[in-house]
C-alpha positions in Angstrom: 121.9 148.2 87.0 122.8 148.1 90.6 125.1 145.3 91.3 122.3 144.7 94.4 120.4 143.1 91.8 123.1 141.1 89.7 121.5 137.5 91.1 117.9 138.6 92.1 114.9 137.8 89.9 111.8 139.7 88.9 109.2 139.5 91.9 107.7 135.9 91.7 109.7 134.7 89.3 111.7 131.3 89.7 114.7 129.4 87.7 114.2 126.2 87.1 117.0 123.5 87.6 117.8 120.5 85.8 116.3 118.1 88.5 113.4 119.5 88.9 113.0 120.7 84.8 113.5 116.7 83.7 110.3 116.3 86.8 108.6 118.5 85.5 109.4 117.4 81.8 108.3 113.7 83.1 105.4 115.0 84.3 104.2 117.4 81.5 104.8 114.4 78.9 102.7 112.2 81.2 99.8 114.1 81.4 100.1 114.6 77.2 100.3 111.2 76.6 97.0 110.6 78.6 95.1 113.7 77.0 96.6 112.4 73.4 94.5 109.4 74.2 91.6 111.1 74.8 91.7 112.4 71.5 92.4 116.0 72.9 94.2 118.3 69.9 97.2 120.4 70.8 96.7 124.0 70.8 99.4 127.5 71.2 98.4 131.1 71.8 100.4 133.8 71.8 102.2 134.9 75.2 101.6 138.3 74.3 97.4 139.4 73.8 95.3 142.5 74.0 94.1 143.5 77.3 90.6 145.0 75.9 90.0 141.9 75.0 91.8 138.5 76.2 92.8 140.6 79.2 89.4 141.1 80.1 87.9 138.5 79.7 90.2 136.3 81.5 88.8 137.7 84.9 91.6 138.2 86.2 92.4 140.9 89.0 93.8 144.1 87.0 97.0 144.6 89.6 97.9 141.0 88.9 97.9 141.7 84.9 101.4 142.4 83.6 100.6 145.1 81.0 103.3 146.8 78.3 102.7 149.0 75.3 103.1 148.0 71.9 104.8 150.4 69.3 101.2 151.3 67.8 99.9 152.3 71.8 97.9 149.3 72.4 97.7 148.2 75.4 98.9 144.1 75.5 99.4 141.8 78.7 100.8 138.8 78.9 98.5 136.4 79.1 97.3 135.2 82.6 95.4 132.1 82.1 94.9 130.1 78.6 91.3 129.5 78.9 90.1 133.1 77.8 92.8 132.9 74.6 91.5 129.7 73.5 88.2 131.1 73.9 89.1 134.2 71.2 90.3 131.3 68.8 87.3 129.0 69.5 85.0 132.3 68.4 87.1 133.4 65.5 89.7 131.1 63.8 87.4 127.5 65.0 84.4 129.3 64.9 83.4 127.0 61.6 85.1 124.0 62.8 83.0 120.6 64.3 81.9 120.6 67.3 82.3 119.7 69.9 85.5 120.9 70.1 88.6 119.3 72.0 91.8 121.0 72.4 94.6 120.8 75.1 97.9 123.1 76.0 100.6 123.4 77.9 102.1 126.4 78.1 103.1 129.5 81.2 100.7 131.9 82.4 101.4 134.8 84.2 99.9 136.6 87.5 101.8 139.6 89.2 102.1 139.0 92.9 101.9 141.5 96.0 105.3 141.5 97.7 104.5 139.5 100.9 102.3 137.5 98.1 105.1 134.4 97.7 103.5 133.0 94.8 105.1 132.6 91.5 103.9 135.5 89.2 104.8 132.9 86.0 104.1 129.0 85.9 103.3 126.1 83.6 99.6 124.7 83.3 98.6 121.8 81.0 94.3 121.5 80.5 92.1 121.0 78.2 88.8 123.2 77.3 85.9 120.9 75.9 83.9 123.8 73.5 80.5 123.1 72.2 78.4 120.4 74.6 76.7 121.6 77.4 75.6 118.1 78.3 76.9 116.5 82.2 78.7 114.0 79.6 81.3 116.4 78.9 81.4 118.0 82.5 81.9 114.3 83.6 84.6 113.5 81.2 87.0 116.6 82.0 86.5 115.4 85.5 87.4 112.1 84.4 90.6 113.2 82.3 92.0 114.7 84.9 91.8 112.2 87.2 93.5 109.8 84.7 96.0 112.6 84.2 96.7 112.8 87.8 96.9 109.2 87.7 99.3 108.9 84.5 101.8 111.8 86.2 102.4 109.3 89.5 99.6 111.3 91.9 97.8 108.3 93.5 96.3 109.8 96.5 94.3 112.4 95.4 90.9 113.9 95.9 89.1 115.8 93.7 86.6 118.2 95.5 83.0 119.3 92.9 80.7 121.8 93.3 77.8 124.1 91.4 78.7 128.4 91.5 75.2 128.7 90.3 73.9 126.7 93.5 76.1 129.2 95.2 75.5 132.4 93.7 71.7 131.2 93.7 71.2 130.5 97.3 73.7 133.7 98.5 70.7 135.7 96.3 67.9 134.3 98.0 69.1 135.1 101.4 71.5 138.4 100.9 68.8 140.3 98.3 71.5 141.2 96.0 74.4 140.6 94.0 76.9 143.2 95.6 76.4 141.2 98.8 76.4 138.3 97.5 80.2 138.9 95.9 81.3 139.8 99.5 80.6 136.5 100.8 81.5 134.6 97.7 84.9 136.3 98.4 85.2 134.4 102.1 83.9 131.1 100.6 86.9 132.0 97.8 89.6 132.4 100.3 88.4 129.9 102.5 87.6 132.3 105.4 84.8 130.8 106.9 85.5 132.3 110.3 85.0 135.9 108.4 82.1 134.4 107.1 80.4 134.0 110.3 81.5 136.8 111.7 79.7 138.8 108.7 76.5 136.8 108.8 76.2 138.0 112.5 76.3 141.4 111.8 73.5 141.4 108.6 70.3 142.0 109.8 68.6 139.1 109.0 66.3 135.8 110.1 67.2 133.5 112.5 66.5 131.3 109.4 68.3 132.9 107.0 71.5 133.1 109.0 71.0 129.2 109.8 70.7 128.7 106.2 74.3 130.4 105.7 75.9 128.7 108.5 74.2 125.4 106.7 75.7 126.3 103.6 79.5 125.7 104.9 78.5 122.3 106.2 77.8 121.2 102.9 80.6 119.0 102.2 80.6 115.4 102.0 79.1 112.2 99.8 76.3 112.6 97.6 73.7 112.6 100.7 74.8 116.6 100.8 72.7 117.2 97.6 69.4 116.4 99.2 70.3 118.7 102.2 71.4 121.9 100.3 67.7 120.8 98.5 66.1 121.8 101.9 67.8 125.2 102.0 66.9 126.7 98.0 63.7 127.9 96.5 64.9 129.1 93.3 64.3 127.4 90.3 68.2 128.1 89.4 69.4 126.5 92.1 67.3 123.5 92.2 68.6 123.2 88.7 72.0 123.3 90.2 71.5 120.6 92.2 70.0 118.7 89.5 73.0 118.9 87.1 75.6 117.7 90.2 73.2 114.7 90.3 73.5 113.8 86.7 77.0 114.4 86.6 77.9 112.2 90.1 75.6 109.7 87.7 77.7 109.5 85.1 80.8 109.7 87.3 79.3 106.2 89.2 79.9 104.3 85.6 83.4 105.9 85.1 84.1 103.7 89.1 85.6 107.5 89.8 83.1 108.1 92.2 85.3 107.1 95.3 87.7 109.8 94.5 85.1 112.6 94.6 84.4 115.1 97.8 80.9 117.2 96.8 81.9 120.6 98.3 78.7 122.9 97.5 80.6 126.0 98.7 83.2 125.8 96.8 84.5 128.9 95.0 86.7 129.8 92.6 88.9 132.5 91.5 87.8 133.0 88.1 84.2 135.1 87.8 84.0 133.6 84.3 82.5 130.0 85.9 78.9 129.1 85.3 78.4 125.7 86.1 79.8 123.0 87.6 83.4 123.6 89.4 86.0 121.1 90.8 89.6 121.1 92.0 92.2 118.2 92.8 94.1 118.0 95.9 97.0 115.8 96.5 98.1 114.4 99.7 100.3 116.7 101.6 99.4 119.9 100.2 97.3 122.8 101.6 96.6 124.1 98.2 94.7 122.4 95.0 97.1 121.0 92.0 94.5 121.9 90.0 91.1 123.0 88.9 88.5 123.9 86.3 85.0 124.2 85.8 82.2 125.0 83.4 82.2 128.8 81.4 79.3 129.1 79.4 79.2 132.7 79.5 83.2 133.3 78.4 82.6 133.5 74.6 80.0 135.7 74.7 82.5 138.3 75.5 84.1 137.0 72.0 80.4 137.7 70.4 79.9 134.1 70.3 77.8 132.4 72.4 78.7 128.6 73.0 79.0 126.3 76.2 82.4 125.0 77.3 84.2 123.3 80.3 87.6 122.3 81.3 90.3 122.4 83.4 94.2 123.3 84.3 96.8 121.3 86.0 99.4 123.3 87.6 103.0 121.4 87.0 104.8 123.1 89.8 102.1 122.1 92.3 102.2 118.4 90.5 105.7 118.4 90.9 106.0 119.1 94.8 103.3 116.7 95.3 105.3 113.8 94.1 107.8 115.1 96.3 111.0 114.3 93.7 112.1 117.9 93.0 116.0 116.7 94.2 116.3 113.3 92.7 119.5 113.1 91.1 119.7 113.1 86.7 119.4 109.9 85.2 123.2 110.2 83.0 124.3 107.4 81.3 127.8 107.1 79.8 130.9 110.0 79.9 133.3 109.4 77.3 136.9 110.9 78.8 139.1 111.2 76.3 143.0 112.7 76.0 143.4 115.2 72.6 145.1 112.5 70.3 142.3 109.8 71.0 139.1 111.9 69.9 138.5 110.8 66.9 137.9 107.3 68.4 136.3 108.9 71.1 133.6 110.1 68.5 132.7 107.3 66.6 132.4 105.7 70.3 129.6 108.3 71.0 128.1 108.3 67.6 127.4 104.4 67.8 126.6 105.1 71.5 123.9 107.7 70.7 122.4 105.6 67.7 121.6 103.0 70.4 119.6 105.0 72.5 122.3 106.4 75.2 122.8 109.8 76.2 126.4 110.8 76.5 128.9 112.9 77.4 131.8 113.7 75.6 134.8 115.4 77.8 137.9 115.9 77.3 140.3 115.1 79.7 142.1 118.6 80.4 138.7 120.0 81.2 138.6 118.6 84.2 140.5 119.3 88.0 139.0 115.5 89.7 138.2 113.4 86.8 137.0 110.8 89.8 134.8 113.4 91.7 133.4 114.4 87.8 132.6 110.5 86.4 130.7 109.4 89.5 127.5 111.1 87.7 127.3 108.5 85.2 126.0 105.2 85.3 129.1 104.1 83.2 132.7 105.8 82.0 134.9 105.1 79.0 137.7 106.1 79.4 140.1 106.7 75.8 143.3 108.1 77.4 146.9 107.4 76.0 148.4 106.4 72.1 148.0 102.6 72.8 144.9 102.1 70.0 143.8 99.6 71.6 140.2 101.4 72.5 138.3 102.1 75.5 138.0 101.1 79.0 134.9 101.4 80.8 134.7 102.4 84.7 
């Protein structure tokens, strides 16, 4: 290889360094520790997964699918979300297990980029997926999880934006006539483009009252007094049912006290196709992007030849991690042991004892360092075992 490339990395790919890896291992055993409570059960797939069928049905975009051959020809990807693996094991391995089902991860995913994309093509979620009850209960208690995990990981001020894609895809149906233009616009909504959006809606030949009621739609964002408006706009039976499940579950979220947390966004979007139901993502103060999001998928095992209802949701820790804004606090270290060649022995029964206790610490030897001041003012406290006195260490 090119000695160009000696320090670069794949395209969206990152290291991690020890400051931010113990953040993000805070972080990761925060969240956990809060799902653990929730009786949530801890779940692994494999990185690697077929791309007829996890691949597939994960919904995500084929040029953003990192794809390899396996020694047989089959075609295997690694895997770009964990909802659409856990699905395969919830209609296969679990298929026989009690339901509902509740199981949580924490694990990479991976997403190719564009080049001017400057996103990270691998990082870390932690979710759960909630298999088996299609009630608003178990739409509201994701919701709620994740606002305790948010909570548990240090993220006070936070928001957490819910909406319905059937409202959506139901009321872009009534006006547009079909689904191919209904995709279009869900694609603005998606990206947020809401000036395209307009500019699109003037060109359709349509009703003065059907473009209002599309210009409406992107005002629909506020406290629950936005359900009874988007209610004015829809005919359908689908999406009056919409609106009817986002009452229930703002309801139930009333009891939880979470309700003061909660933005009802009714044109929201999201970048899976899989969603069904009910959607919602978490902002944090600061950031111009959600930390994260999830929804309800009561299509996804079909696709696994078992039909069931699910919902859940996916923190992203990289996102978490800038949000708390503590990627370059120093390492906690506690003690350095600096010891000369003759005194190890002491010097290792010191850090045994040490270590028994609790402690994390560093044994170095004192030839293996140029400033041995410059090198102990890491620690928190330095014992130093240097010279043939036996009389045993001094601290710092």
């Amino acid at each position: 290889m090119s000695k160009l490339f000696m320090f670069e990395k794949p395209l969206g790919m990152r290291d991690t360094l020890p400051e931010l890896y113990q953040l993000k291992r805070q972080v990761k055993d925060a969240i956990s520790s809060e799902v653990s409570l929730w009786g949530y059960e801890p779940i692994e797939t494999p990185t690697l997964e077929f791309y007829e069928t996890v691949g597939a049905a994960s919904a995500t975009l084929d040029q953003q699918l990192f794809k390899l051959l396996d020694q047989q020809g089959n075609t295997l990807v690694l895997r770009p979300d964990m909802t659409a693996p856990i699905a395969r094991i919830a209609a296969s391995t679990l298929n026989q297990a009690d339901r509902p089902l509740r199981l949580t991860y924490d694990a990479p995913v991976f997403r190719a980029q564009q080049r001017e994309g400057g996103k990270p093509a691998e990082f870390e979620q932690v979710g759960v997926e909630l298999i088996g009850d299609q009630s608003s209960s178990a739409d509201a208690e994701v919701i709620s999880l994740m606002m305790a995990s948010l909570e548990r990981a240090g993220t006070a001020s936070y928001r957490i934006a819910v909406g319905h894609i059937g409202f959506v895809n139901a009321l872009l149906r009534e006006v547009l006539g079909n689904d191919d233009r209904a995709g279009r616009f869900r694609r603005y909504l998606y990206e947020k483009n809401y000036v395209g959006f307009r500019q699109e809606v003037e060109k359709l030949p349509l009703s003065s009252i059907d473009k209002r009621r599309l210009f409406q739609l992107l005002r629909l964002k506020g406290g629950p007094e936005i359900l009874s408006q988007a209610d004015e706009l829809v005919e359908s039976a689908e999406a009056k049912e919409a609106l009817q499940q986002l009452n229930n579950l703002i309801s139930i979220l009333e009891s939880y006290d979470l309700s003061d947390k909660l933005i009802i966004d009714l044109n929201l979007v999201m970048h899976m196709s899989y969603y069904t139901g009910t959607v919602f993502e978490a902002y944090s103060e600061g950031l111009g992007y959600p930390v994260g999001s999830g929804g309800r998928y009561d299509q996804l095992l079909d696709q696994f030849d078992h039909h069931e209802p699910a919902t859940g949701f996916g923190l992203r820790l990289d996102r978490l991690t800038e949000a708390l804004g503590k990627e370059k606090e120093p390492l906690t270290k506690d003690t350095c042991l600096i010891f000369s060649h003759d005194r190890r022995k002491e010097a290792m029964q010191k850090a045994k004892q040490l270590r028994q206790d609790g402690q994390a610490v560093v044994m170095q030897e004192l030839t293996g360092v140029k400033d041995v001041d410059a090198y102990s003012a890491q620690f928190q406290d330095v014992i130093y075992y240097i010279g043939t006195n036996g009389n045993g260490g001094a601290s710092k």
